[in-house]
Steps between C-alpha positions, in 0.01 A plus 500: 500500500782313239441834311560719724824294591642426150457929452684559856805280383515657140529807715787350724694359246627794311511672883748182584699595208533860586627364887742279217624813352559677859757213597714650173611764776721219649736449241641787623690257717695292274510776280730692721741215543515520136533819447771520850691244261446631224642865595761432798272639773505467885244337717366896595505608150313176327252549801406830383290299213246331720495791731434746263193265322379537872528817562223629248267295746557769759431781212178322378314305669296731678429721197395148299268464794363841412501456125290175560252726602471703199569260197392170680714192617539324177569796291766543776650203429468480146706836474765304763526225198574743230832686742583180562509363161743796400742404807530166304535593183832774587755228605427348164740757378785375734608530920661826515503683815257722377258306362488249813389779695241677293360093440530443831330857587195418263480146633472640853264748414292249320512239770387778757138585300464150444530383813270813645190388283576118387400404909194720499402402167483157603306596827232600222457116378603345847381607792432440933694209624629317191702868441838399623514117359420658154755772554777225613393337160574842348811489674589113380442605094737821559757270633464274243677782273740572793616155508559469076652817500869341618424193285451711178800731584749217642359319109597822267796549647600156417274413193685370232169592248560841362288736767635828268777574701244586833646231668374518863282766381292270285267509858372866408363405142338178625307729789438759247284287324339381819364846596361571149281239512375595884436827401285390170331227697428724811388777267224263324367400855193717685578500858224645697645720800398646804411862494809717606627588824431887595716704308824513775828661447851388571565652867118328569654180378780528714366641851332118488816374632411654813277200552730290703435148349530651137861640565559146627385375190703730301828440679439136482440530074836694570684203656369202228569688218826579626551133595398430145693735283771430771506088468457579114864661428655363794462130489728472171770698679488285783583157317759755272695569857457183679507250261743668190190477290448673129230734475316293267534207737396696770219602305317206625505631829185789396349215293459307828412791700169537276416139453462486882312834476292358209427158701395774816310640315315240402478328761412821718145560269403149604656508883343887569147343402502218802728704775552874617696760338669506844594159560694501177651811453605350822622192396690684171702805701643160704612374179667794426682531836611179441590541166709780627684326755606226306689794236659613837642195669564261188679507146418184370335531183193266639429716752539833255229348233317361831476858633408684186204229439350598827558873455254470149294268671423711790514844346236373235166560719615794677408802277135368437442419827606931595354588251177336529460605862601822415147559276308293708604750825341784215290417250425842424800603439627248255672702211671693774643193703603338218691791341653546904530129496683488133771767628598292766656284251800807484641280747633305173734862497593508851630120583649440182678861583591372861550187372769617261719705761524199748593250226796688384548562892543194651364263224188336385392453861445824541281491257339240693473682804304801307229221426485326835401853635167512285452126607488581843253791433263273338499238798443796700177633207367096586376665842276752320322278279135484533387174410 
């Protein structure tokens, strides 16, 4: 019995430091404030960054879910590790226009097999009830990188140690290194899998949205990641507007947003083993609404850092918990609802994109306003949970 469980965690540790190396898709938050600062760029052109990393979800996801089937879940991931590890390695050679995008391209496209067949791969070592807790863990170890990212930007661009003239880019090198050694270290480890799902093809894939609860799930990965990506770049432009902030002071605003995540996360794998799904996803979209109100109605800087806590805290649980009843609903089906699942998360292209155009509109509560929309919709999801 201790053998079988010391070979099940050497199997989940180099899996938890893939679900590390998926959270380097979230830089592309502070990034863009960089980059926006960087180049003289609007609010709807500096968006364009984290909506075009999430727009290769869309593209795919679906055909990852199909791919799984052919090459197997880890090889699927593995080959996610090496696109990403070239999306790191081009801003090395400086933040041009240009470059941004085809890093931020490759990052996206990266991120999008990675998160296809990281979830599945994990359903492989993990499985039944004690699914979603371990994916939440997954979830708290990808913020963990979300949450440095800021912190390792915000200390290059102010380092007074040489960092080789990267400056804020020193972040891209440091992850670099980070995937190299999750792509030897996954690569060395045999992970037993389950034997494909029937060969399907993409239109197959997609007619399963005509399952009513699995559009609902879709839609609702739609509104967190959108929430996410959304709280990400906006939170920094917030205390910039309100409060007459620098961008690296108001870097500490996506810092914050992640810690909270990170601590949800955590929290969430132990919580998620002792109550249901439902009573907590619950319990997190009214810390969101909350959270939401209080950017509306207040501009003290309390309530601003109060507000953005409670967003990461209650957006942390929200994607395993979809996610998890979304493969439980079909277990059959598994590489195809994850790769249907995974493009949901194109709703990192649409809010930011929304998100953009009301900011320069009316402000950054318009930007607040796109978000409050997907809140709503995922108070409304609570009434289709299961269990």
């Amino acid at each position: 019995m201790t053998d079988n469980k010391q070979i099940k965690i050497g199997k989940l540790i180099p899996v938890m430091l893939c679900f590390f190396a998926m959270g380097f898709v979230d830089l592309v938050g502070i990034a863009s404030n960089y980059v926006k600062a960087d180049l003289g760029l609007t609010d709807s052109e500096a968006n364009i960054f984290p909506s075009l990393v999430f727009f290769w979800f869309l593209i795919f996801s679906v055909p990852t879910g199909i791919l799984m089937n052919r090459i197997g879940r880890k090889r699927t991931v593995l080959l996610s590790l090496i696109v990403t590890l070239f999306s790191l390695i081009l801003p090395i050679f400086g933040d041009s226009y240009g470059i941004m995008l085809c890093s931020f391209s490759l990052l996206g496209i990266g991120n999008a097999l990675m998160q296809t067949s990281l979830n599945p791969l994990l359903s492989n070592i993990i499985s039944g009830n004690k699914l979603a807790s371990s994916l939440t863990f997954g979830q708290f170890v990808k913020a963990i990188a979300s949450f440095l990212a800021p912190y390792i930007a915000m200390w290059g661009a102010t380092a007074s140690i040489p960092t080789f003239g990267l400056e804020w880019r020193i972040l891209f090198p440091i992850y670099m290194v980070i995937a190299i050694i999750a792509i030897v270290w996954l690569g060395a480890t045999p992970i037993e899998e389950e034997k494909p799902d029937k060969a399907s093809g993409f239109l197959n894939c997609v007619k399963l949205l005509a399952n009513p609860f699995i559009l609902l799930c879709f839609i609702g990965i739609m509104c967190h990641v959108g929430i996410d990506v959304g709280t990400n770049t906006t939170a920094p432009k917030i205390l910039m507007e309100r409060h007459e902030m620098t961008l690296d002071e108001a870097s500490f605003a996506t810092s914050l947003y992640f810690i909270f995540r990170t601590l949800g996360c955590f929290s969430g794998a132990i919580i998620l083993q002792k109550i249901s799904s439902k009573k907590f996803f619950l319990f997190s979209g009214i810390c969101m609404l909350a959270a939401m109100a209080g950017l509306f109605i207040s501009d003290l800087k309390i309530i601003t850092y109060t507000a953005i806590a409670l967003i990461g805290f209650g957006n942390s649980n929200i994607f395993s918990i979809i996610f998890s009843q979304a493969l439980l609903s079909m277990p059959e089906k598994k590489n195809e609802i994850s790769g249907l699942m995974i493009m949901g998360l194109f709703g990192g292209t649409v809010f930011p994109l929304l998100m953009g155009i009301a900011s320069d509109a009316v402000g950054q509560n318009g930007a607040v306003a796109v978000m409050t929309v997907g809140v709503i919709y995922l108070l409304f999801y609570t009434l289709k949970i299961k269990h």
